[in-house]
KEDOFI-684342 format. One record per residue (C-alpha): y, z, x; residue in one letter. Coordinates in steps of 0.05 Angstrom, whole numbers, plus 5000, padded with zeros to 4 digits. Example, Ala and Ser with C-alpha at 12.3 -4.5 7.8 and 13.67 -1.06 7.14 Angstrom:
// residues 2
491051565246A 497951435273S 
***
This chain:
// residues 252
433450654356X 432750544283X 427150824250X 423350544191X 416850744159X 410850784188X 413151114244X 409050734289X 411050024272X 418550234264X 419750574334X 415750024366X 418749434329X 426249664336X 425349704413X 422448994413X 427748844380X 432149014416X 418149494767X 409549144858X 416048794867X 417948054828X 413147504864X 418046934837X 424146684849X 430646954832X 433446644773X 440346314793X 446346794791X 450646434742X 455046904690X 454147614694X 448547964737X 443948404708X 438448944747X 431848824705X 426049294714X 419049174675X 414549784676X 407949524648X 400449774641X 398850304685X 406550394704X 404649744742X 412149384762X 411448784737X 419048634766X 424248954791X 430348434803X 437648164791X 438147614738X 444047224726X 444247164648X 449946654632X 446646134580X 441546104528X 433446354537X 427946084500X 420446274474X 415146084438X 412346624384X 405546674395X 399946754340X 396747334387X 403547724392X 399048154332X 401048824365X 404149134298X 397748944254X 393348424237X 397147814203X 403547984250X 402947474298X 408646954318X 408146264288X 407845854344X 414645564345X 420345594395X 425846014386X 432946084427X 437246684437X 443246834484X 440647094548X 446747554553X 442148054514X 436448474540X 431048124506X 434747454521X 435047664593X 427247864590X 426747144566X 429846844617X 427347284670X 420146994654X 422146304669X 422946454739X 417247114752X 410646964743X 408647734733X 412147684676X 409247124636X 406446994581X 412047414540X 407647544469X 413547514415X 412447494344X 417147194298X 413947494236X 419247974212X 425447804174X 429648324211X 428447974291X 424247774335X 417848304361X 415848434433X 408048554446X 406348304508X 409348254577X 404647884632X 398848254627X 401348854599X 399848814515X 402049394471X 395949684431X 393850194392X 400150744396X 403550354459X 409349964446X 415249784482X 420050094500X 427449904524X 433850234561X 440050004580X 442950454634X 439151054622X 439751074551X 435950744481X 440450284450X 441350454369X 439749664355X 434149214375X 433748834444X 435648144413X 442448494395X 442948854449X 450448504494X 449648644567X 454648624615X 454748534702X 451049114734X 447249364675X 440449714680X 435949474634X 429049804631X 422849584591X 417850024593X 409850014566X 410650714531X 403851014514X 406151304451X 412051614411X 415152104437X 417851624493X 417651814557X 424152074604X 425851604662X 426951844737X 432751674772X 433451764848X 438951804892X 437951864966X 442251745028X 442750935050X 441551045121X 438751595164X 435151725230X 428551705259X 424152295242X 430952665219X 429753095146X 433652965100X 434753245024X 433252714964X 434652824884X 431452724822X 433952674754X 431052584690X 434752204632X 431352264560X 431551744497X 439751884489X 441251874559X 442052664574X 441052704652X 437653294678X 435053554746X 427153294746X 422353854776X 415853734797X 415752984810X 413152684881X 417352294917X 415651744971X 415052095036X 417352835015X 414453415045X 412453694973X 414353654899X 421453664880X 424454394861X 428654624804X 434954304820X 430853644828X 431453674896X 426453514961X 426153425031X 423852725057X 422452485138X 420951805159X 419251465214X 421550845204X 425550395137X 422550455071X 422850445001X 422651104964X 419951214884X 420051884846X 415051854796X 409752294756X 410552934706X 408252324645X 415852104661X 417451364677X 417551194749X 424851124785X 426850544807X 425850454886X 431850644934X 432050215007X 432750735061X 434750475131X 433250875190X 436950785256X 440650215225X 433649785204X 433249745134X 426549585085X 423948845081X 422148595013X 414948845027X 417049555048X 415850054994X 
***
């Protein structure tokens, strides 16, 4: 991401600028479709959904989006942006996911538009926000950022510079009943360099993964599995169907 002086402000503005489940409604699939994952306070999902992001998104700035110091806040009027880009697409998301509103954007800077809060979740002190698009930190600001069908976009409450890495898991679709069977962690820093993650729990695994980022998991019935801990970003969860029966929306 672009980095301007202080440090703090810069990191944290040029990813503005630029997952407990979604309680809303999809938004309609029109144009490309787009995974969207919010990671917010806590490592709290805030969402964790497919948004169709054909169209335009709208905002209004808000005089508390003061995140980046006092006098920073947004004006109060509405701006538009093309929802085909990851902050658009945050935009738009809100309209239909109540977790996710109100969005806190400032519109004090003459270089874009500034993301402080998301729902409940409000960058402060060295927190800020941070955003991937398929594994990896775009090099410009959110707003710019063009996304095309079956991108990954993460945003993710980062307590401080350095960011963190995010987990990745990849685990078998379907398997049976009380059968073990061998899940794998990876890590992927600020550029996108993928790694085996050690260390990190997974839903349902007999212990913590090993050096090649692997573990052994059993279950006894469908679920949802996470990898998360080690300060990295939690992995978004993988639907595991056992005998054939697969997760609800409720299964985690």
């Amino acid at each position: 991401m672009p980095r301007l002086i202080p440090v703090r402000l810069a990191a944290a503005c040029a990813l503005a600028l630029a997952l407990l489940l979604s309680t809303a409604a999809v938004a309609p699939a029109k144009g490309p479709v787009v995974d969207l994952r919010v990671i917010g306070k806590g490592g709290k999902v805030l969402t964790e959904n497919s948004f169709g992001v054909a169209g335009e998104a709208s905002v209004t700035t808000s005089p508390q989006a003061t995140c980046f110091g006092a006098g920073t806040g947004g004006s109060g009027k509405k701006v538009t942006i093309k929802s085909a880009t990851a902050l658009g697409m945050l935009m738009r998301a809100a309209e239909f996911t109540a977790s996710l509103k109100p969005l806190l954007v400032s519109d004090h800077f003459d270089f874009g538009l500034a993301l402080c809060g998301i729902g409940s979740s409000v960058a402060k002190g060295k927190a800020s926000w941070y955003l991937k698009v398929n594994h990896k930190s775009p090099s410009v600001g959110g707003e710019s950022v063009k996304l095309h069908a079956g991108d990954e976009v993460l945003w993710d409450l980062a307590p401080s510079y350095p960011y963190p890495s995010e987990l990745s898991l990849v685990a078998p679709s379907n398997v049976g009943a009380q059968q073990p069977f061998q899940v794998r962690v990876f890590s992927y820093d600020e550029k996108g360099k993928k790694k085996p993650a050690s260390g990190v729990t997974v839903s349902g695994a007999s212990g913590p993964t090993d050096a090649a980022g692997k573990a052994t998991v059993t279950l006894p019935g469908p679920a949802k599995l996470v990898a998360s801990g080690g300060g990295n970003i939690p992995s978004a969860s993988v639907a595991v169907c056992v005998g054939g029966k697969c997760p609800g929306k409720s299964a985690k």
